[in-house]
C-alpha positions in Angstrom: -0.6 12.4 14.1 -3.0 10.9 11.6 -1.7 7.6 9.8 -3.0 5.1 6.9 -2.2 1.7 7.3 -2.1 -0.6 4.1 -2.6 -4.2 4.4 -1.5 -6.7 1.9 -3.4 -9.6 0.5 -6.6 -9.5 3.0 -10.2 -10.2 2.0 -9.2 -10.7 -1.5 -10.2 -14.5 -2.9 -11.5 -16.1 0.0 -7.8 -15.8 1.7 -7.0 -14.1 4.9 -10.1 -13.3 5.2 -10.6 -10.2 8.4 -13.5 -8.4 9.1 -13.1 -4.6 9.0 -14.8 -4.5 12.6 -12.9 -6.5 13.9 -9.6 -4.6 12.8 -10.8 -1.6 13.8 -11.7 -2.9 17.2 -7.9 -4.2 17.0 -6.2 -1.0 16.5 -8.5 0.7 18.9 -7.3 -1.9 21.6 -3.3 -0.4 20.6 -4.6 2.4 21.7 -4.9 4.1 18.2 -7.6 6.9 18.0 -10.2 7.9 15.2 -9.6 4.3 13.7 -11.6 4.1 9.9 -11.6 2.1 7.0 -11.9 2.3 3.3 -13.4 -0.6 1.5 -12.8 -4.5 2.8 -9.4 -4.6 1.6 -7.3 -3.5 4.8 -6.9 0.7 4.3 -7.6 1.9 7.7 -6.6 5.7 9.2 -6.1 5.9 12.6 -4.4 8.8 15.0 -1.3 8.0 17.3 1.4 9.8 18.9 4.2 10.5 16.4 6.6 7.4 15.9 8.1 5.5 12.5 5.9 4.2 10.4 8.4 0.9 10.9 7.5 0.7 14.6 3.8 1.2 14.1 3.3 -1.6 11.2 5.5 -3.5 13.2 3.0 -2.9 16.1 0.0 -4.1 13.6 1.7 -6.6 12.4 2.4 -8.2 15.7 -0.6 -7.9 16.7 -2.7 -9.0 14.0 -0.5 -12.3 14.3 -1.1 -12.7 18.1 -4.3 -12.1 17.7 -6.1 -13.5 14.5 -3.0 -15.8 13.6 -1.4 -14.2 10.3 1.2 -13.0 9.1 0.9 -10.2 6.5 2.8 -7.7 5.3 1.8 -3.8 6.4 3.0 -0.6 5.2 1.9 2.9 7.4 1.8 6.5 5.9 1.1 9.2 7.6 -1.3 11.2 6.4 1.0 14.0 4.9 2.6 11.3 2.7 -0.1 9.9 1.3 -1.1 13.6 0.4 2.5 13.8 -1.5 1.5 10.6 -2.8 -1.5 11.9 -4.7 -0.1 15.8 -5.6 3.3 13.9 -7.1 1.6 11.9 -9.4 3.7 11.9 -12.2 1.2 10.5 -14.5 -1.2 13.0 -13.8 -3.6 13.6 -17.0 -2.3 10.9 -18.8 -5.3 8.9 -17.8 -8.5 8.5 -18.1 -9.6 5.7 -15.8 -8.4 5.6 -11.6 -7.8 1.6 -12.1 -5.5 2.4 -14.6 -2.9 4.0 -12.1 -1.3 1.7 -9.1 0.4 2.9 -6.4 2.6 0.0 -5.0 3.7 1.1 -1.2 7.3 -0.3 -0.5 8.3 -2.0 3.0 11.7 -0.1 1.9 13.3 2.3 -1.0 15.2 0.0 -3.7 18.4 0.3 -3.9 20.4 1.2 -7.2 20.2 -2.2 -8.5 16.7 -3.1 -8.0 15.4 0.3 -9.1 17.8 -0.3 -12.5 16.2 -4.3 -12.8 12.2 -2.6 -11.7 13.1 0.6 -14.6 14.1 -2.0 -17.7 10.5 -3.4 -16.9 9.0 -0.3 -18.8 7.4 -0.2 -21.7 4.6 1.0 -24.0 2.1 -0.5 -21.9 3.7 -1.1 -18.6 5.0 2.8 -17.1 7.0 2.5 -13.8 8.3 5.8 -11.9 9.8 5.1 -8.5 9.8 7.7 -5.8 12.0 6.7 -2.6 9.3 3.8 -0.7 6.1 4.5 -3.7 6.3 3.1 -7.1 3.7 4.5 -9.5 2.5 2.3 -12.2 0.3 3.3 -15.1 -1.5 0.5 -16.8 -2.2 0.2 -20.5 -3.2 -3.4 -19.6 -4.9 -5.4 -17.0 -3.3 -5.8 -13.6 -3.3 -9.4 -13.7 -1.0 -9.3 -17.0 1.5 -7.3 -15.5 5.2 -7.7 -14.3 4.1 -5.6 -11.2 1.0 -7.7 -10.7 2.8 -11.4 -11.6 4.5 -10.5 -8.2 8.6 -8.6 -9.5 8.8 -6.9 -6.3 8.2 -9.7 -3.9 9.7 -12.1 -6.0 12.4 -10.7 -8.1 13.6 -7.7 -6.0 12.9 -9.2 -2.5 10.8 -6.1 -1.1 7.5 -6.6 0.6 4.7 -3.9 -1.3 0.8 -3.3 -1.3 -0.7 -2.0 -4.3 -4.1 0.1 -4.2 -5.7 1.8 -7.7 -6.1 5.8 -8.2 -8.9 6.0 -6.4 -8.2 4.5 -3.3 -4.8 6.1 -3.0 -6.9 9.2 -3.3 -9.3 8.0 -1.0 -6.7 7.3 1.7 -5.4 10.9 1.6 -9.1 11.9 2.9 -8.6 9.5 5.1 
């Protein structure tokens, strides 16, 4: 079964800094097959036997610790999600620029309460539609400015998330 796995927080400012060669060469060593990667920010697609996306970022995670020494967060798709992912976009023609759409991957779905706290964060400028584990965010300001991008999930809601832009989700799915 084909897989993406998302990596938070690599290669980005000088921190936690992990060569894609090397990564691949790690999930090859778990015995993952057909391991690639998109850009230097930690997308890779890799085949494996069927088994919960928990178990195999838990695999990668553990791993990646063991190995290089950190601890990051990592969220798996399979393939056929991240498909879902891009055909379910619900702000589909609404914008004009890929960078202006996020898609945040969630470690788990919110519950009631932390969807209700993540929805009153809407606005004008800031659109949030949540979809069981994916939030999509559209933009009508830079990242940085956001609630989504000052760190509300982590911080506010408690749930561990990787965001990636329009085109890279897109890119994953051809992954």
């Amino acid at each position: 079964m084909r897989y993406v796995a998302l990596l938070r927080g690599i290669n980005v400012g000088g921190n936690t800094m992990i060569k894609m060669e090397g990564l691949r060469a790690l999930f090859e060593s778990l015995g993952f097959e057909n391991v690639t990667s998109y850009i230097n920010s930690g997308n890779l697609g890799f085949d494996s036997p069927s088994r919960s996306d928990t178990k195999l970022a838990k695999t990668i995670h553990d791993a990646i610790e063991k190995e290089l020494g950190l601890n990051i967060s990592i969220m798996v798709r399979s393939s056929a999600e991240v498909a879902e992912i891009v055909a379910n976009n619900p702000y589909d023609g609404q914008f004009d620029n890929d960078k202006d759409v996020h898609v945040f991957f969630l470690a788990s779905k919110l519950n009631e309460d932390q969807t209700a706290m993540l929805l009153e964060k809407n606005s004008d400028t800031e659109m949030i539609t949540v979809d069981g584990r994916t939030v999509y965010y559209l933009l009508r300001i830079s990242i940085i400015d956001s609630v989504l991008g000052k760190g509300f999930l982590d911080k506010k809601l408690k749930v561990p998330a990787t965001a990636r832009n329009w085109r890279t989700v897109k890119k994953l799915a051809e992954l």
